[in-house]
N, CA, C, O and CB atoms as a CASP TS submission, in Angstrom:
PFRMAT TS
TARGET T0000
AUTHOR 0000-0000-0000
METHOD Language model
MODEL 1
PARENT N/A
ATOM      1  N   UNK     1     -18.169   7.610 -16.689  1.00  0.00           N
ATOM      2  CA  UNK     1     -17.540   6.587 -17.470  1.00  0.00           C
ATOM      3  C   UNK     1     -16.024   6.767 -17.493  1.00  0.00           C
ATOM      4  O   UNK     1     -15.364   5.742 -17.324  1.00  0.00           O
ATOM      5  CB  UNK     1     -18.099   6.590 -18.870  1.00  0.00           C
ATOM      6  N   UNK     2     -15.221   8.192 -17.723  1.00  0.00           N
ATOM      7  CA  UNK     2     -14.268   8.571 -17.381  1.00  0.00           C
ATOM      8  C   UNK     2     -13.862   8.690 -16.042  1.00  0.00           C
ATOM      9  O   UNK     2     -12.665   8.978 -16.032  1.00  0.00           O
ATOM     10  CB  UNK     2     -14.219   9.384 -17.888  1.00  0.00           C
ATOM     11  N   UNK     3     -14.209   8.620 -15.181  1.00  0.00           N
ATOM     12  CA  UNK     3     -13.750   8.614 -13.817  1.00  0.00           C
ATOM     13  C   UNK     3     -13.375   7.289 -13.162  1.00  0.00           C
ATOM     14  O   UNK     3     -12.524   7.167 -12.281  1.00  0.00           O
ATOM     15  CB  UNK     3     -14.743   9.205 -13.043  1.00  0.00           C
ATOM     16  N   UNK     4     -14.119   6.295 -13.702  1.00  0.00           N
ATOM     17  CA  UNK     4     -13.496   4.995 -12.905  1.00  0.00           C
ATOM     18  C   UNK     4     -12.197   4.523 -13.236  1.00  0.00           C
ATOM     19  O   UNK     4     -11.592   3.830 -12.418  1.00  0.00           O
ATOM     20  CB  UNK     4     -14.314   3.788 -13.088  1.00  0.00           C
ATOM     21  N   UNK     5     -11.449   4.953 -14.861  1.00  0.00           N
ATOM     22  CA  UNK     5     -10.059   4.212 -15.006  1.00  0.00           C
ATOM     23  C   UNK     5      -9.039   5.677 -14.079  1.00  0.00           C
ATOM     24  O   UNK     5      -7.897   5.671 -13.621  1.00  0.00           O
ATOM     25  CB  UNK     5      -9.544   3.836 -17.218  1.00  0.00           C
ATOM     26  N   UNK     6     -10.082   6.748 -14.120  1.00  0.00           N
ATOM     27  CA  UNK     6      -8.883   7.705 -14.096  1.00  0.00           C
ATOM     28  C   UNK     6      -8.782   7.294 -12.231  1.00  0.00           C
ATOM     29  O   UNK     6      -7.755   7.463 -11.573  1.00  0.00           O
ATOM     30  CB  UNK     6      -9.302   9.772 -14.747  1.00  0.00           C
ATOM     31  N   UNK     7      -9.596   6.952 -11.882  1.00  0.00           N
ATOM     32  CA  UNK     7      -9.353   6.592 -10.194  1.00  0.00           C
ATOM     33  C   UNK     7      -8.313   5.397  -9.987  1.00  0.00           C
ATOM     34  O   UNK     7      -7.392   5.333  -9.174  1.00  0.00           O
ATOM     35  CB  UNK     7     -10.910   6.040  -9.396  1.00  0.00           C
ATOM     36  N   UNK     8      -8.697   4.515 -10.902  1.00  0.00           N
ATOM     37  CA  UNK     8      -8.188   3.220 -11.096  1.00  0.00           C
ATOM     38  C   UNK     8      -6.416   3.398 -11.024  1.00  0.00           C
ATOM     39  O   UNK     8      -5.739   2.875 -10.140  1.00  0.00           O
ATOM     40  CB  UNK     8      -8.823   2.611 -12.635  1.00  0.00           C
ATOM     41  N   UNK     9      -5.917   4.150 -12.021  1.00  0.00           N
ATOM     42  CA  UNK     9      -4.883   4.918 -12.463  1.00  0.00           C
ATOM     43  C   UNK     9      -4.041   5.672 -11.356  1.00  0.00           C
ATOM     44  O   UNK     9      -2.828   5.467 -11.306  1.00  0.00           O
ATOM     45  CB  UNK     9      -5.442   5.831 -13.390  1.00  0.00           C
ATOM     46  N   UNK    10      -4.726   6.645 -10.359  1.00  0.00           N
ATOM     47  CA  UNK    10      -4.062   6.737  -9.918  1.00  0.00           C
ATOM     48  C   UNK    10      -4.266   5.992  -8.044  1.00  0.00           C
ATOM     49  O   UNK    10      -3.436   6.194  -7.157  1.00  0.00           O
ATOM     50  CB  UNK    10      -3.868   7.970 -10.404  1.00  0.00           C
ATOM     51  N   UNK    11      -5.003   5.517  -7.945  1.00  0.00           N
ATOM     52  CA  UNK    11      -4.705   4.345  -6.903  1.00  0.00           C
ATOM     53  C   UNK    11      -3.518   3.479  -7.100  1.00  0.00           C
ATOM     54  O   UNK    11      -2.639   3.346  -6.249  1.00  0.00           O
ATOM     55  CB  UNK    11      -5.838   3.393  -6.864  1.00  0.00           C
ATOM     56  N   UNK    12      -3.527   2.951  -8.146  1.00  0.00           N
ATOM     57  CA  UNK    12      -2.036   2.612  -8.985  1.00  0.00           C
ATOM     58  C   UNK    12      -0.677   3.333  -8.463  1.00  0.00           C
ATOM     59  O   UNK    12       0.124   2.991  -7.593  1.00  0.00           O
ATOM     60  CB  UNK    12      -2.174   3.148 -10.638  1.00  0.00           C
ATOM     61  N   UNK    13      -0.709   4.159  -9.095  1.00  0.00           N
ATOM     62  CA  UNK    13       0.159   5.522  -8.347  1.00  0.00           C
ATOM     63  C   UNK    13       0.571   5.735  -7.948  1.00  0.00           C
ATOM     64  O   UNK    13       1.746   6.050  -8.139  1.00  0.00           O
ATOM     65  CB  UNK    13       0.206   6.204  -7.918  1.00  0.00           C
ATOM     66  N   UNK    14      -0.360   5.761  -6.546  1.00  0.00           N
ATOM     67  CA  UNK    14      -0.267   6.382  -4.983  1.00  0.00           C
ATOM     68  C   UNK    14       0.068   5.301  -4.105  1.00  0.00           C
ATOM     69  O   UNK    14       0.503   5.628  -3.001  1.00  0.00           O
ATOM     70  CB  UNK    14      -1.699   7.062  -4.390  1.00  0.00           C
ATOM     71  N   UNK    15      -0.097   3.510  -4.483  1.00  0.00           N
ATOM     72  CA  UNK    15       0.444   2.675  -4.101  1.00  0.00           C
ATOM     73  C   UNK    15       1.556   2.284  -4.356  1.00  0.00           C
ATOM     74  O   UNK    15       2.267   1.585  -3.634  1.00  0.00           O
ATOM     75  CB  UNK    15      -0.061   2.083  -4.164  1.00  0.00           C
ATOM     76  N   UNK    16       1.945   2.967  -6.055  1.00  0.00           N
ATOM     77  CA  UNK    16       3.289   2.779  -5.908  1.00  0.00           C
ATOM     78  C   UNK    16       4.387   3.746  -5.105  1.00  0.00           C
ATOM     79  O   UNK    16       5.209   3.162  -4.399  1.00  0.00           O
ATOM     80  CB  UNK    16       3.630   2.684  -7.137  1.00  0.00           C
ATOM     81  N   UNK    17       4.418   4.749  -5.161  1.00  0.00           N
ATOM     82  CA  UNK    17       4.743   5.860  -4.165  1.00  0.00           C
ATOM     83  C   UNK    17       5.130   5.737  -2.357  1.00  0.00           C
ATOM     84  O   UNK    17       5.896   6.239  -1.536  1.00  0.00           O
ATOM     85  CB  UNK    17       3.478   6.675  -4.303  1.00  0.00           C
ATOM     86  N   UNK    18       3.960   4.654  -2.442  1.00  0.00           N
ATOM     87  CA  UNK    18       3.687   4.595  -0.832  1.00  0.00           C
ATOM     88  C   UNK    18       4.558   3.342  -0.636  1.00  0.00           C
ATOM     89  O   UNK    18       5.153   3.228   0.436  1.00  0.00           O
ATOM     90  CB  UNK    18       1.894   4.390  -0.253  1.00  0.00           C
ATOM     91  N   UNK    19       4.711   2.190  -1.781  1.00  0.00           N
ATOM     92  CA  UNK    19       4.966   1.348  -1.413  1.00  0.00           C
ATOM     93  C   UNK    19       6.614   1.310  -1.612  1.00  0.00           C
ATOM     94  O   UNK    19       7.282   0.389  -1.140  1.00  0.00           O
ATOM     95  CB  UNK    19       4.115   0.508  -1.898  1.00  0.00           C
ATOM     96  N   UNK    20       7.277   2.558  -2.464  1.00  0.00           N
ATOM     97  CA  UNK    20       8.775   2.715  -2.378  1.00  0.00           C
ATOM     98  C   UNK    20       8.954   3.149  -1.277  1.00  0.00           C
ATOM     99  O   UNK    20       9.815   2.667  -0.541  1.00  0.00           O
ATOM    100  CB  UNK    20       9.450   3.522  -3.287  1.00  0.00           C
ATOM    101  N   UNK    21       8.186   4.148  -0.922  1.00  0.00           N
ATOM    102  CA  UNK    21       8.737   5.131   0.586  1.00  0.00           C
ATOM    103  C   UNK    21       8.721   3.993   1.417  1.00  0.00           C
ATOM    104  O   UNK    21       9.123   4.320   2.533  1.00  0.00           O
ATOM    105  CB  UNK    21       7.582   6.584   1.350  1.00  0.00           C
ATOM    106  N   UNK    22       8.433   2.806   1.355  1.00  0.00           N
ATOM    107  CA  UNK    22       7.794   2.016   2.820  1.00  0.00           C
ATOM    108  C   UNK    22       8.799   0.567   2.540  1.00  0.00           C
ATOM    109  O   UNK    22       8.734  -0.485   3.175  1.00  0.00           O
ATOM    110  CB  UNK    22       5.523   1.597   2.802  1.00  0.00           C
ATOM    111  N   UNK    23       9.561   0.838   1.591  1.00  0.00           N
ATOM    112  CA  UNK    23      10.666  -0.260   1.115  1.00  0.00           C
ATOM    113  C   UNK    23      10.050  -1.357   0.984  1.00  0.00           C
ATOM    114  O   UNK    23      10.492  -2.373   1.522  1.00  0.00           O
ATOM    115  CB  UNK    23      11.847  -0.546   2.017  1.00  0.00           C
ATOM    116  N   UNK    24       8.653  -1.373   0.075  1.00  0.00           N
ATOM    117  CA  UNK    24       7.820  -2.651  -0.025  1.00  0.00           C
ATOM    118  C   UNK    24       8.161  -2.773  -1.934  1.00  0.00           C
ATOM    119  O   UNK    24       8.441  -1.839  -2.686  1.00  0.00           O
ATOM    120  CB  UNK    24       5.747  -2.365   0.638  1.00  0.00           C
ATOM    121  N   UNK    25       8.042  -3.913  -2.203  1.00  0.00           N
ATOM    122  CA  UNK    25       7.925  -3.942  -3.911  1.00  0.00           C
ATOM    123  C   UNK    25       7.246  -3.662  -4.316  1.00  0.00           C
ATOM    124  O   UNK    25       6.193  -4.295  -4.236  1.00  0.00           O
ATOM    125  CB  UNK    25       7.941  -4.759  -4.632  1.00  0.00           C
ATOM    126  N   UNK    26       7.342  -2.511  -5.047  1.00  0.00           N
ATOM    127  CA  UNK    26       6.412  -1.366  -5.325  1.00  0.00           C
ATOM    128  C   UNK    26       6.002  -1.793  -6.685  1.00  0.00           C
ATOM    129  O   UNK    26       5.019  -1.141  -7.037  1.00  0.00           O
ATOM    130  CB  UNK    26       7.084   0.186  -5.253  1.00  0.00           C
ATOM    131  N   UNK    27       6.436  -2.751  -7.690  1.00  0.00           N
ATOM    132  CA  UNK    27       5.818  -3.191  -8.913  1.00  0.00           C
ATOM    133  C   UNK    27       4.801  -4.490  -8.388  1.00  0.00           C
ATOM    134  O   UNK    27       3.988  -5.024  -9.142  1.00  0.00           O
ATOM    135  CB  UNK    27       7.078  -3.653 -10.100  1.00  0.00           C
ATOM    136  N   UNK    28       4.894  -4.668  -7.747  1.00  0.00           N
ATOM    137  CA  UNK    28       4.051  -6.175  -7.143  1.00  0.00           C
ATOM    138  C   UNK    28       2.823  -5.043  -6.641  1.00  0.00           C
ATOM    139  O   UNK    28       1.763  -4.876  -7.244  1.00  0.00           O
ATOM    140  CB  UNK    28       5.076  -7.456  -5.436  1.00  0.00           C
ATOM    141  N   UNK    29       3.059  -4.640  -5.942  1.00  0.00           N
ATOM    142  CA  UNK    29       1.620  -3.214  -5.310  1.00  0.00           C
ATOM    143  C   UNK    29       1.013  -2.709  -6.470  1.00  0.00           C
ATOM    144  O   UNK    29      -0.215  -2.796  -6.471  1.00  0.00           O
ATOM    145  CB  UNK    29       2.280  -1.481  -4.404  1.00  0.00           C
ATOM    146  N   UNK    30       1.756  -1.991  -7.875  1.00  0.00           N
ATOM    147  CA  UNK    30       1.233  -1.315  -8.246  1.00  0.00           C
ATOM    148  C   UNK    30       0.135  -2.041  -9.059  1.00  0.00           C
ATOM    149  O   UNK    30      -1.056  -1.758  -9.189  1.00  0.00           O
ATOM    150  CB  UNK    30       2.005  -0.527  -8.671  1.00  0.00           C
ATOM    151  N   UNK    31       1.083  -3.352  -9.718  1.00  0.00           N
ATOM    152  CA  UNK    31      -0.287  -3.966 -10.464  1.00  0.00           C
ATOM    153  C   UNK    31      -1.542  -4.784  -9.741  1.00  0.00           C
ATOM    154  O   UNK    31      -2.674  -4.959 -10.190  1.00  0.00           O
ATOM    155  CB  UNK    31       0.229  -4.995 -11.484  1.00  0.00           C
ATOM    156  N   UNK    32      -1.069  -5.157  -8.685  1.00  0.00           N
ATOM    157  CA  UNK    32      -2.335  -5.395  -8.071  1.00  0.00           C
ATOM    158  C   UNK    32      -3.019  -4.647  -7.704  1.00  0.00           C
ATOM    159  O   UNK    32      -4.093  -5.137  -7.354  1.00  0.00           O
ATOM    160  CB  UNK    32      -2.367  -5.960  -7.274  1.00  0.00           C
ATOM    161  N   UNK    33      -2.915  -3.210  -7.550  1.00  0.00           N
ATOM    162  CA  UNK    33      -3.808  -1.617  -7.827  1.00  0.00           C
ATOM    163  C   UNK    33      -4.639  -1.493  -8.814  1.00  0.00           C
ATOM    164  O   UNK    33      -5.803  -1.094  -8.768  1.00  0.00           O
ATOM    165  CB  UNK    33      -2.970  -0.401  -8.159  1.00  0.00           C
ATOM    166  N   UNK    34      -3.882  -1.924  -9.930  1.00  0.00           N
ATOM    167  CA  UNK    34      -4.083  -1.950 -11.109  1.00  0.00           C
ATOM    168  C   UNK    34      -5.530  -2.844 -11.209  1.00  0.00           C
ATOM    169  O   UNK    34      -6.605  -2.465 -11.673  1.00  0.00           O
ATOM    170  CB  UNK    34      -2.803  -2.464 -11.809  1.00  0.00           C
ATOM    171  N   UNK    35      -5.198  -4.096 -10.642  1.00  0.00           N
ATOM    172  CA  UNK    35      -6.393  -5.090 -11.313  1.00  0.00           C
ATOM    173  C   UNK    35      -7.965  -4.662 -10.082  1.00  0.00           C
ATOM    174  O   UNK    35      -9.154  -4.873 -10.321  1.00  0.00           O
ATOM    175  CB  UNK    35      -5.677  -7.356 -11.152  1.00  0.00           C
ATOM    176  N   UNK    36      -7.417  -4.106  -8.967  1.00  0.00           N
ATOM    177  CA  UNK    36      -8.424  -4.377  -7.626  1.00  0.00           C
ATOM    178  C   UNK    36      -8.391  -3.227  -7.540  1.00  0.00           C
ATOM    179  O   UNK    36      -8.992  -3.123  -6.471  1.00  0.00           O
ATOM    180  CB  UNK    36      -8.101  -5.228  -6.241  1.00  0.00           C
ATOM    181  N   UNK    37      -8.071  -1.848  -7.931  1.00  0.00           N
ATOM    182  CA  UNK    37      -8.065  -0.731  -7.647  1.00  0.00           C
ATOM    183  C   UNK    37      -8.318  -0.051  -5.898  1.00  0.00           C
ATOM    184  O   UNK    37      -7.406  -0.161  -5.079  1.00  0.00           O
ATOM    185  CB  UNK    37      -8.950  -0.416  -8.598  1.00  0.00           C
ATOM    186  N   UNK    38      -9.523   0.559  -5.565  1.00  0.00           N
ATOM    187  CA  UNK    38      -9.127   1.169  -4.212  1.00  0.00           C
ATOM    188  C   UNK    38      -9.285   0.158  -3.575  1.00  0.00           C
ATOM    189  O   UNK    38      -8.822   0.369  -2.454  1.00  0.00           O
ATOM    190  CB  UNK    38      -9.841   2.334  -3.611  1.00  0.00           C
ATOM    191  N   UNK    39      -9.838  -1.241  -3.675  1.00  0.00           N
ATOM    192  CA  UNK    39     -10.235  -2.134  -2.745  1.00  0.00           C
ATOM    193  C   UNK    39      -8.674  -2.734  -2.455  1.00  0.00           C
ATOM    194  O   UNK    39      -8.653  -3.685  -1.673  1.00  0.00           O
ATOM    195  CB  UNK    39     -11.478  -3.231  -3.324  1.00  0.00           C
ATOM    196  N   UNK    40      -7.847  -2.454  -2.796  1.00  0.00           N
ATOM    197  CA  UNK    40      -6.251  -2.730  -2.255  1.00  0.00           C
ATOM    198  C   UNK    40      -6.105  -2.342  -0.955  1.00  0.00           C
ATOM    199  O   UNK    40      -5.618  -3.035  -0.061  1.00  0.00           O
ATOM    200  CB  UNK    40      -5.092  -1.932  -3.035  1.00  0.00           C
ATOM    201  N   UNK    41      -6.523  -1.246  -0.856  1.00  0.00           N
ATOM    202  CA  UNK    41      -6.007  -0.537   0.217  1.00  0.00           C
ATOM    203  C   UNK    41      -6.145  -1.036   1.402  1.00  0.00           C
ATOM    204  O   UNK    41      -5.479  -0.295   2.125  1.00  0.00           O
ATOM    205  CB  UNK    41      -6.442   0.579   0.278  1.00  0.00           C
ATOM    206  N   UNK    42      -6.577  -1.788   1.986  1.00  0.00           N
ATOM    207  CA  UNK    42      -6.944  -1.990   3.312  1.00  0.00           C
ATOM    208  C   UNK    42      -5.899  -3.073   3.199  1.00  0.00           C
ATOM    209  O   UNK    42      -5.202  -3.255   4.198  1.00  0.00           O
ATOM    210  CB  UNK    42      -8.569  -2.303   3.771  1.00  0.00           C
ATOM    211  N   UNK    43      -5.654  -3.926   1.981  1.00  0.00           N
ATOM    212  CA  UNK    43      -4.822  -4.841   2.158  1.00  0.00           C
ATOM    213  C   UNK    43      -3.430  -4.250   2.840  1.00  0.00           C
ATOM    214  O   UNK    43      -2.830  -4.586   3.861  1.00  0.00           O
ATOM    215  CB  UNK    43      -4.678  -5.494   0.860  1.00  0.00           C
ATOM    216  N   UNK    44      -3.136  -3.104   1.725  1.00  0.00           N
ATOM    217  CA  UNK    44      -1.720  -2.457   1.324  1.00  0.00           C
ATOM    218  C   UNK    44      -1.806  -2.286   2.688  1.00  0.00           C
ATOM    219  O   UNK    44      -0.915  -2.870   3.305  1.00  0.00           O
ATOM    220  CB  UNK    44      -1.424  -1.075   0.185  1.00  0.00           C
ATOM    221  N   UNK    45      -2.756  -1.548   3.486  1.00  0.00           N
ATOM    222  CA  UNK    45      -1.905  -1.119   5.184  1.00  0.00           C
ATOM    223  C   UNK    45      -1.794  -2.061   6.067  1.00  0.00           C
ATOM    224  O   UNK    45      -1.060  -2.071   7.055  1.00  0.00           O
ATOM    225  CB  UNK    45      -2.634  -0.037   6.165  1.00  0.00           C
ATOM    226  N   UNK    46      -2.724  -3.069   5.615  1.00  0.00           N
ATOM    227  CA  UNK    46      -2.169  -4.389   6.718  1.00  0.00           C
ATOM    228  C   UNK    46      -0.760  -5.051   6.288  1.00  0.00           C
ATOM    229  O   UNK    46       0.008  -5.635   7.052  1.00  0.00           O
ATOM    230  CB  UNK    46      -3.372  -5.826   6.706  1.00  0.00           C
ATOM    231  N   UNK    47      -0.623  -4.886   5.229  1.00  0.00           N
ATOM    232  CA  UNK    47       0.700  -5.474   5.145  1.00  0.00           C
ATOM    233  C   UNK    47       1.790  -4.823   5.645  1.00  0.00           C
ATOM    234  O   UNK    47       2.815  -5.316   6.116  1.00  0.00           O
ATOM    235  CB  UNK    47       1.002  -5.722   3.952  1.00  0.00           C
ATOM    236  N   UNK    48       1.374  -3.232   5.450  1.00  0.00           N
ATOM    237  CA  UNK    48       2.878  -2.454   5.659  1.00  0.00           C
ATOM    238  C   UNK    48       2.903  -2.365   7.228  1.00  0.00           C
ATOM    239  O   UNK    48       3.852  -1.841   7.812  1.00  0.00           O
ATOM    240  CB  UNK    48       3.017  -0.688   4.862  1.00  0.00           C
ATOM    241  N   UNK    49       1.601  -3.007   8.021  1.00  0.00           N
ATOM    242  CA  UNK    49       1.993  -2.877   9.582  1.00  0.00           C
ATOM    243  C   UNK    49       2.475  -4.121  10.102  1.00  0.00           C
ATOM    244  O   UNK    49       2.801  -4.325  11.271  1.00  0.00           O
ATOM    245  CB  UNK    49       0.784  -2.450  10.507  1.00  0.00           C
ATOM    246  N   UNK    50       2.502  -5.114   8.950  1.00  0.00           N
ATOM    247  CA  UNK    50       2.795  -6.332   9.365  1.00  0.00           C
ATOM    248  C   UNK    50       4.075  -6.115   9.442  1.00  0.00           C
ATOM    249  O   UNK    50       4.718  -6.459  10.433  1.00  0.00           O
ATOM    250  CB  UNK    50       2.376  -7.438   8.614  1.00  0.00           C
ATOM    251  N   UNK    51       4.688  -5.431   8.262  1.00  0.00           N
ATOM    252  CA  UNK    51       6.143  -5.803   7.910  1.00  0.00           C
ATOM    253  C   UNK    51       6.912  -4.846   8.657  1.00  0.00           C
ATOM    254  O   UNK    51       8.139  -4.870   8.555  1.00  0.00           O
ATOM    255  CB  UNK    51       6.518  -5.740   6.328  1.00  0.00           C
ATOM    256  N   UNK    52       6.314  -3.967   9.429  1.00  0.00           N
ATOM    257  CA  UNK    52       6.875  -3.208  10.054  1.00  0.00           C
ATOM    258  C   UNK    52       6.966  -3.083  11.676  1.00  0.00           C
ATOM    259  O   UNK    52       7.623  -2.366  12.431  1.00  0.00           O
ATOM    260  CB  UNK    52       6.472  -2.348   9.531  1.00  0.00           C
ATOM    261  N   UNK    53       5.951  -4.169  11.868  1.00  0.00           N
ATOM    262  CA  UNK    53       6.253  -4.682  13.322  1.00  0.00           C
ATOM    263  C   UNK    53       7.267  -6.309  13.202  1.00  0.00           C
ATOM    264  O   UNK    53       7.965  -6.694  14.141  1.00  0.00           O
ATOM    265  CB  UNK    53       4.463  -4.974  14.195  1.00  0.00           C
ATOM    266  N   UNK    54       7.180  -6.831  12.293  1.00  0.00           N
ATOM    267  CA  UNK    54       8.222  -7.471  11.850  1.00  0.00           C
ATOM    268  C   UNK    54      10.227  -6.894  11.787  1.00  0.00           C
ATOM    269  O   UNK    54      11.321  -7.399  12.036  1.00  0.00           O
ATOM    270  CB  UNK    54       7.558  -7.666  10.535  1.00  0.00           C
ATOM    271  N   UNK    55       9.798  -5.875  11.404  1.00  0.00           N
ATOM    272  CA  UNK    55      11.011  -5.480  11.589  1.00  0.00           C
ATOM    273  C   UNK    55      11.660  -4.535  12.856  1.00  0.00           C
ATOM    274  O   UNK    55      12.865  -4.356  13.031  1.00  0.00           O
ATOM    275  CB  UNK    55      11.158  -4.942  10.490  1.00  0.00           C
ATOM    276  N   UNK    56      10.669  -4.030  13.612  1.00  0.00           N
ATOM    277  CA  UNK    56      10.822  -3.634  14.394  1.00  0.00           C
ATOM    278  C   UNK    56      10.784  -4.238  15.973  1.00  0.00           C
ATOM    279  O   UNK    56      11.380  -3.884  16.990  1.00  0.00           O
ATOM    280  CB  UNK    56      10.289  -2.925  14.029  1.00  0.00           C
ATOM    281  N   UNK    57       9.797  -5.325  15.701  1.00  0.00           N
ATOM    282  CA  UNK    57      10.053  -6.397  16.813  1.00  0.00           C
ATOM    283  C   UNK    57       8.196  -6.320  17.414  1.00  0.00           C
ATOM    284  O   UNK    57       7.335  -5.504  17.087  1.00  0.00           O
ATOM    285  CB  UNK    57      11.628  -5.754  18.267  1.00  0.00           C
ATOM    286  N   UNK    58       8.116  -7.236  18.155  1.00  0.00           N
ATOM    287  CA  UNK    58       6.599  -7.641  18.243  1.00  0.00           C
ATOM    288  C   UNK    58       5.919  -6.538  19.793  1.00  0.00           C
ATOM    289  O   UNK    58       4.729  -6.278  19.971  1.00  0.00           O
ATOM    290  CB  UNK    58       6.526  -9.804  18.590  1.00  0.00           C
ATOM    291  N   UNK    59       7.400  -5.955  20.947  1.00  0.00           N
ATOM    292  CA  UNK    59       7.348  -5.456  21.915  1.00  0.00           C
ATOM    293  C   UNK    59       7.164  -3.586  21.406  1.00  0.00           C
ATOM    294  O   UNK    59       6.817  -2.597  22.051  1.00  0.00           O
ATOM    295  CB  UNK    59       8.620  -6.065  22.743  1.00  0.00           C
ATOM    296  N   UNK    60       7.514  -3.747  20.224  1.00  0.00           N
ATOM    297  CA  UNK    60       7.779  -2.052  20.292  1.00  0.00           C
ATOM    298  C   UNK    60       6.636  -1.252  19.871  1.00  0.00           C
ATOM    299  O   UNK    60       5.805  -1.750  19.112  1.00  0.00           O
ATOM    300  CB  UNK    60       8.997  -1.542  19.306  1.00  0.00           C
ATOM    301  N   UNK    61       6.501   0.125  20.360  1.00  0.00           N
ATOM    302  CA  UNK    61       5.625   0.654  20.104  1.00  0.00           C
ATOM    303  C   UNK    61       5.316   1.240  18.710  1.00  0.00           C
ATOM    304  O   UNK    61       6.271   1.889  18.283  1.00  0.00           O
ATOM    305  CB  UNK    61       5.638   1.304  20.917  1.00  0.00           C
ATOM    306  N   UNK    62       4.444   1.204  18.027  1.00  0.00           N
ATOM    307  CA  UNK    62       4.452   1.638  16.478  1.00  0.00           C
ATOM    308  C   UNK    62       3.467   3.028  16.746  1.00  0.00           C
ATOM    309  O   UNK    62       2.658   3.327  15.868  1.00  0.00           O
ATOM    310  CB  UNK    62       3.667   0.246  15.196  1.00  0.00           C
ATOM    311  N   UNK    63       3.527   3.515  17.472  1.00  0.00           N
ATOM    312  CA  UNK    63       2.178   4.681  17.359  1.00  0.00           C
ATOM    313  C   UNK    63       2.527   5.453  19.036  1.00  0.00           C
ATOM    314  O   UNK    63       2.564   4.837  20.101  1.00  0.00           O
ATOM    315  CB  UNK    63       0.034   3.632  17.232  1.00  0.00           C
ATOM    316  N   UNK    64       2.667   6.395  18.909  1.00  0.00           N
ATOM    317  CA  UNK    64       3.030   7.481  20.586  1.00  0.00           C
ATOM    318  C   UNK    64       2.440   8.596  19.927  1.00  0.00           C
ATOM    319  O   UNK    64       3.021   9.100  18.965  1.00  0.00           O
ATOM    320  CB  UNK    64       5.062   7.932  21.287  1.00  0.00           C
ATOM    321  N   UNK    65       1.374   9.028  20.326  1.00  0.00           N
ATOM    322  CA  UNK    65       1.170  10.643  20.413  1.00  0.00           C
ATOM    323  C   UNK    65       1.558  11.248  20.655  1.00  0.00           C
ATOM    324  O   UNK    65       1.069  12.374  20.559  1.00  0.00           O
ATOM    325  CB  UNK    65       0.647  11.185  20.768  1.00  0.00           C
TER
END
């Protein structure tokens, strides 16, 4: 019963964190963490690869081993 807000909480968190390091609006991320908790996530990384082949251009490589 205690474990679902405390997950909730920090999915919150860890999206906001991720979403300063990644120069995304990190109050717009966090509360929608907030309401959708881990089910964000798949959103949160499609966006940050959107916006980052956006800024980097549609030819460049985002990933080299």
């Amino acid at each position: 019963m205690f474990v679902l807000p405390v997950v909730w909480l920090l999915t919150a968190a860890g999206i906001y964190i991720a979403a300063l390091r990644c120069g995304m609006k990190a109050l717009k991320w966090a509360l929608a963490a907030l309401f959708t908790g881990p089910l964000l996530l798949p959103l949160f990384n499609s966006h940050k690869r959107l916006l980052l082949s956006r800024v980097r251009g549609r030819n460049a490589v985002l990933f080299r081993p």
